[in-house]
C-alpha positions as a LaTeX table, in Angstrom:
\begin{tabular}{lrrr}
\hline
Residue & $x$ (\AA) & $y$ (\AA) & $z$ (\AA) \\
\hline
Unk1 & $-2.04$ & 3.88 & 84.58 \\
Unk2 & $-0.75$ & 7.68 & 84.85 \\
Unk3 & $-0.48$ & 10.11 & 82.39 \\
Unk4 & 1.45 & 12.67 & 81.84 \\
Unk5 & $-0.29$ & 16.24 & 81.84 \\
Unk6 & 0.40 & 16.07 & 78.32 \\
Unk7 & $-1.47$ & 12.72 & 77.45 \\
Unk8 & $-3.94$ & 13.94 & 79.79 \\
Unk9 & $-4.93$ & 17.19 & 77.86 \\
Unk10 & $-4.50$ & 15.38 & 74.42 \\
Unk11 & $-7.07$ & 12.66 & 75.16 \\
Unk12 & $-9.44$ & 15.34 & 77.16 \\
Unk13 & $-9.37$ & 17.28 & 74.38 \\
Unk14 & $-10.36$ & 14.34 & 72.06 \\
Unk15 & $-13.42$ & 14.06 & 74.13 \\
Unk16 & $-13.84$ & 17.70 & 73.99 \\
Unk17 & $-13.54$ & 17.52 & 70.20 \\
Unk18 & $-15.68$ & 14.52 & 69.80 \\
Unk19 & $-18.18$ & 16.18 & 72.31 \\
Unk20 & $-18.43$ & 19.16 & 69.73 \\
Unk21 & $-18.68$ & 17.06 & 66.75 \\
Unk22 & $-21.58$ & 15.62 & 68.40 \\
Unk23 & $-23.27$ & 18.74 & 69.32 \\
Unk24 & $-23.03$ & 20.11 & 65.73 \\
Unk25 & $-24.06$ & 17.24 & 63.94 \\
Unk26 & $-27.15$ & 16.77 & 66.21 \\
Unk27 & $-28.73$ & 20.24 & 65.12 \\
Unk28 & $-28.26$ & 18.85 & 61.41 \\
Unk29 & $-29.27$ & 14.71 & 61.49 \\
Unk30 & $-32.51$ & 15.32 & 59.15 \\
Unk31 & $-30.43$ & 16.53 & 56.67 \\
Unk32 & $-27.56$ & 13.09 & 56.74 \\
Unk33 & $-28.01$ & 10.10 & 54.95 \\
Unk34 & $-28.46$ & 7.19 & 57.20 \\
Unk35 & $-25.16$ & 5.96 & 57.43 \\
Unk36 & $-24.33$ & 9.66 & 58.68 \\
Unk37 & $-26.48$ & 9.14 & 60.88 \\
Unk38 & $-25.57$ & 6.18 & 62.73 \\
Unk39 & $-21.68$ & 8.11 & 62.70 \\
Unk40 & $-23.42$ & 10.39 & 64.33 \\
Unk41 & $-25.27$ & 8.58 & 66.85 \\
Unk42 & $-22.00$ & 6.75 & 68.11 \\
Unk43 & $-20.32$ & 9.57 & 68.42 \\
Unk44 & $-23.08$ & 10.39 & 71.27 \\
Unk45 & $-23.48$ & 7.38 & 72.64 \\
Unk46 & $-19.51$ & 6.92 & 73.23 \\
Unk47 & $-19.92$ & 10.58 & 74.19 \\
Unk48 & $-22.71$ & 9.24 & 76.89 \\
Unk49 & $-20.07$ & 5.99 & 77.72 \\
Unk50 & $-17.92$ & 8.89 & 78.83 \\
Unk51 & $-20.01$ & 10.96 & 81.04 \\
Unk52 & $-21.23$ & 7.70 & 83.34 \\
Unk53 & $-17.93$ & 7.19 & 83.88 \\
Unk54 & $-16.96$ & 10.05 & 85.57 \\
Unk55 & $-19.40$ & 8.80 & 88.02 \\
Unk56 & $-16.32$ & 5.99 & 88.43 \\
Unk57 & $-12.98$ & 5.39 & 89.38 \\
Unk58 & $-11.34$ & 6.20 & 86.36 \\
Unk59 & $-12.64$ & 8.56 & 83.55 \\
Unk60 & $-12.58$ & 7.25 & 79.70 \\
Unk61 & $-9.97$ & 9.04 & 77.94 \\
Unk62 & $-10.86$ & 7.28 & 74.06 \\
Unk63 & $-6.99$ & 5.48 & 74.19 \\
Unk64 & $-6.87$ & 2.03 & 73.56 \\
Unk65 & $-6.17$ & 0.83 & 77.13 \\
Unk66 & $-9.29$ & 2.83 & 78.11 \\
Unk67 & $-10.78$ & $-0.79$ & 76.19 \\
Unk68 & $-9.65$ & $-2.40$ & 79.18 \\
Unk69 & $-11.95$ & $-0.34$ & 81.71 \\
Unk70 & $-15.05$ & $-1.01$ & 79.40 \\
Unk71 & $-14.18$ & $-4.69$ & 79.87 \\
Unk72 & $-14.24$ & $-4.47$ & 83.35 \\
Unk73 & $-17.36$ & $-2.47$ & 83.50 \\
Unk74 & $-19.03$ & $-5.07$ & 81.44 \\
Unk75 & $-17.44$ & $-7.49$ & 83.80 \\
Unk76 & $-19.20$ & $-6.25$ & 87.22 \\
Unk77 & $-22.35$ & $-5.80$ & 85.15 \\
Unk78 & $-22.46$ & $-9.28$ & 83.43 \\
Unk79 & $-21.79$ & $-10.93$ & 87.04 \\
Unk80 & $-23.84$ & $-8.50$ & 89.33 \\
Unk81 & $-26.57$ & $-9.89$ & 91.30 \\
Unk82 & $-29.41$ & $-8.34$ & 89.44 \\
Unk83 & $-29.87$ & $-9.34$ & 85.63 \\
Unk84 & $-29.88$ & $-6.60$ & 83.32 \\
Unk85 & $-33.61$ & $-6.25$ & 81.27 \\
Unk86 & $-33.25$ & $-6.71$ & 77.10 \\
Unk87 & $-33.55$ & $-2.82$ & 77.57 \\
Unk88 & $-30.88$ & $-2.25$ & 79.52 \\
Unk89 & $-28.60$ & $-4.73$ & 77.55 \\
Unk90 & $-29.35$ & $-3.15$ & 74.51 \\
Unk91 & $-28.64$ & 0.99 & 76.15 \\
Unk92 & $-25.52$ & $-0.54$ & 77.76 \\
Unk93 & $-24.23$ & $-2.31$ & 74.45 \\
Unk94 & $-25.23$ & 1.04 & 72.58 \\
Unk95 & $-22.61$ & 3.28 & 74.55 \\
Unk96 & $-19.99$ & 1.14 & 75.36 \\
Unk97 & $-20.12$ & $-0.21$ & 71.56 \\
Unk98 & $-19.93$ & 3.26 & 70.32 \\
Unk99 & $-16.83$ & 3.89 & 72.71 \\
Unk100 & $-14.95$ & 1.04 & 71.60 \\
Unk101 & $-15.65$ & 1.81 & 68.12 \\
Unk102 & $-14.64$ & 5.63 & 68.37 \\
Unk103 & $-11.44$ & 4.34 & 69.87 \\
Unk104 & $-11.12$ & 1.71 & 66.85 \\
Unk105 & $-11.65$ & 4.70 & 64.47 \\
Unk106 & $-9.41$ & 7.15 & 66.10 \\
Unk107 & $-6.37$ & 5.15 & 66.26 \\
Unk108 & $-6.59$ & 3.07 & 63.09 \\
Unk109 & $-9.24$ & 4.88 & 60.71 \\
Unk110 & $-12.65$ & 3.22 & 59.84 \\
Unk111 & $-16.36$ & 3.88 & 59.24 \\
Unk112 & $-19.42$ & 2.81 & 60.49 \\
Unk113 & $-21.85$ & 1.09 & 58.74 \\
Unk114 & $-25.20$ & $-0.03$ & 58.84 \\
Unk115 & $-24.69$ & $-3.78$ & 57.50 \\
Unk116 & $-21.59$ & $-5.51$ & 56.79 \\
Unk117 & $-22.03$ & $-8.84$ & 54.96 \\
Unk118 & $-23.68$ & $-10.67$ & 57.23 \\
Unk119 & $-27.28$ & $-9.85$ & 56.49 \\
Unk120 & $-29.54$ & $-8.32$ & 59.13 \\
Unk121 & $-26.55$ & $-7.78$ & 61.66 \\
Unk122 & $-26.99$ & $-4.65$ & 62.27 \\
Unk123 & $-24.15$ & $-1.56$ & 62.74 \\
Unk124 & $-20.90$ & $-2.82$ & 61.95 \\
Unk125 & $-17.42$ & $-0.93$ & 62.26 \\
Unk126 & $-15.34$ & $-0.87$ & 58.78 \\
Unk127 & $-11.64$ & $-0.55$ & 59.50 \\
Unk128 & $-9.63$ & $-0.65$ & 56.31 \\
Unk129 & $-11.75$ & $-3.89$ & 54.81 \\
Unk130 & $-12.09$ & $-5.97$ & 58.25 \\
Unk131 & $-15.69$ & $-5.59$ & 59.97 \\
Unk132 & $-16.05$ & $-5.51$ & 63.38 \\
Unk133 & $-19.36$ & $-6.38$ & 65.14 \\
Unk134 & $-18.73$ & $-4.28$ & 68.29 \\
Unk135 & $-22.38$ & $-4.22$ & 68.84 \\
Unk136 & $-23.25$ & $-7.80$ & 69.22 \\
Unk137 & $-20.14$ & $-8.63$ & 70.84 \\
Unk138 & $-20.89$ & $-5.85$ & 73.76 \\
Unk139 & $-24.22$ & $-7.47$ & 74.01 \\
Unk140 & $-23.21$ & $-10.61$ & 74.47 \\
Unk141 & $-20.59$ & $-9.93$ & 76.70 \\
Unk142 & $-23.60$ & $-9.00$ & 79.02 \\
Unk143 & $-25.44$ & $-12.03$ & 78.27 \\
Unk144 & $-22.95$ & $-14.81$ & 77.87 \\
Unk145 & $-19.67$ & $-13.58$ & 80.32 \\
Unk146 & $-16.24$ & $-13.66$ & 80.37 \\
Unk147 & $-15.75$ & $-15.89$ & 77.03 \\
Unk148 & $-17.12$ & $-12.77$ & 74.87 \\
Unk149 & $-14.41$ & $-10.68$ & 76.26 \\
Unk150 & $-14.31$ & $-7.21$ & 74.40 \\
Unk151 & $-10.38$ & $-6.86$ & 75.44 \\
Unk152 & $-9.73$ & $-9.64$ & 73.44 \\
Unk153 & $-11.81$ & $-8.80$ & 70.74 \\
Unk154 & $-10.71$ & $-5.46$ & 70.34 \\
Unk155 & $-6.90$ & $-7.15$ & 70.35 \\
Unk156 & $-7.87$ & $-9.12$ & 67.53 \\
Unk157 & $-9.58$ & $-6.61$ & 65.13 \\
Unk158 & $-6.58$ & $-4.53$ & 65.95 \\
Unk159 & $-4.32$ & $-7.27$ & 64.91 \\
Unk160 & $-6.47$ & $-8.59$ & 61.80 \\
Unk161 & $-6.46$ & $-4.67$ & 60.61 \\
Unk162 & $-2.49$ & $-4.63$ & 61.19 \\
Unk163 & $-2.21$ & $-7.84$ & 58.92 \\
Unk164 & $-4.52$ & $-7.00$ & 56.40 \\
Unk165 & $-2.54$ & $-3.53$ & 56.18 \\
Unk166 & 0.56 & $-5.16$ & 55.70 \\
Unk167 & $-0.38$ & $-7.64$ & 53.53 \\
Unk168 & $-1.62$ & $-4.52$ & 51.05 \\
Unk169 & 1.48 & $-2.52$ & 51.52 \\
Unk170 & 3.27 & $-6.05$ & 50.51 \\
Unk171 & 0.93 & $-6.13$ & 47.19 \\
Unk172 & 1.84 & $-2.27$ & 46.73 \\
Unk173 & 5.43 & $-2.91$ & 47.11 \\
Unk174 & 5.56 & $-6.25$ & 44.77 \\
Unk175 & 3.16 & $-4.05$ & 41.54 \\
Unk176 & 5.54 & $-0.63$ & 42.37 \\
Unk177 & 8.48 & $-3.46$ & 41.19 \\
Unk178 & 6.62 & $-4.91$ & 38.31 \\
\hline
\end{tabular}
């Protein structure tokens, strides 16, 4: 896909923003609380996501097509000849999680977490009541293949967020008439 010089500068500067963010926060993470910190950890690691992939084809530019290229990273990793160790799941999962979940949060709000309701899950995304599991599903797109495909997950937050937003502007609208 081409961008204009426009779109181009916009999401570079996102980066550039989110790159600062990250580099201020850092200096301060004894002082956060831990949910702070684990903002603040994602923020690197999608930071990180970023930086390998300038060693690519095509840069990460935090829009939502940019979901797309993740997918196809995890793609050539999940089928490549040489299995990845539990480490290496687990650093890969970590960045390209964080990445997905940045681009989650800039285009339709949210917060990370460190447990959503399923006990002992881990870091989950909170996007206006829906939880994603970015995490897991990175990992097991590694592990298990195409079927955990994080395109298709990311379409259906997206799409469960829409819903549940327009199902509370409905409620608003039907009280504002009461």
């Amino acid at each position: 896909m081409f961008f204009s010089k426009k779109h181009e500068s916009a999401e570079q500067s996102y980066a550039d923003q989110l790159r600062r963010e990250w580099n201020d926060r850092k200096t301060r993470l004894d002082k956060f609380t831990d949910e702070e910190r684990i903002a603040a950890f994602s923020i690197g690691f999608a930071i990180d996501m970023v930086d390998a992939s300038g060693k690519m084809k095509r840069k990460l530019d935090f829009s939502e097509d940019s979901v797309k290229y993740i997918e196809q990273i995890l793609d050539r990793l999940s089928r490549s000849r040489k299995k990845l160790s539990n480490e290496e799941v687990t650093e890969v999962a970590r960045k390209a999680s964080s990445y997905i979940g940045e681009v989650m949060r800039r285009f339709h709000g949210g917060e990370w977490k460190l447990e959503g309701s399923i006990p002992q899950a881990g870091v989950v995304m909170l996007v206006n009541g829906m939880e994603a599991y970015i995490f897991q599903k990175v990992g097991n797109r590694l592990v298990n293949g195409p079927e955990d495909n994080v395109w298709d997950f990311y379409n259906v937050c997206i799409g469960n967020v829409k819903m549940m937003t327009a199902q509370a502007q409905n409620y608003l609208d039907k009280y504002k008439k009461s």
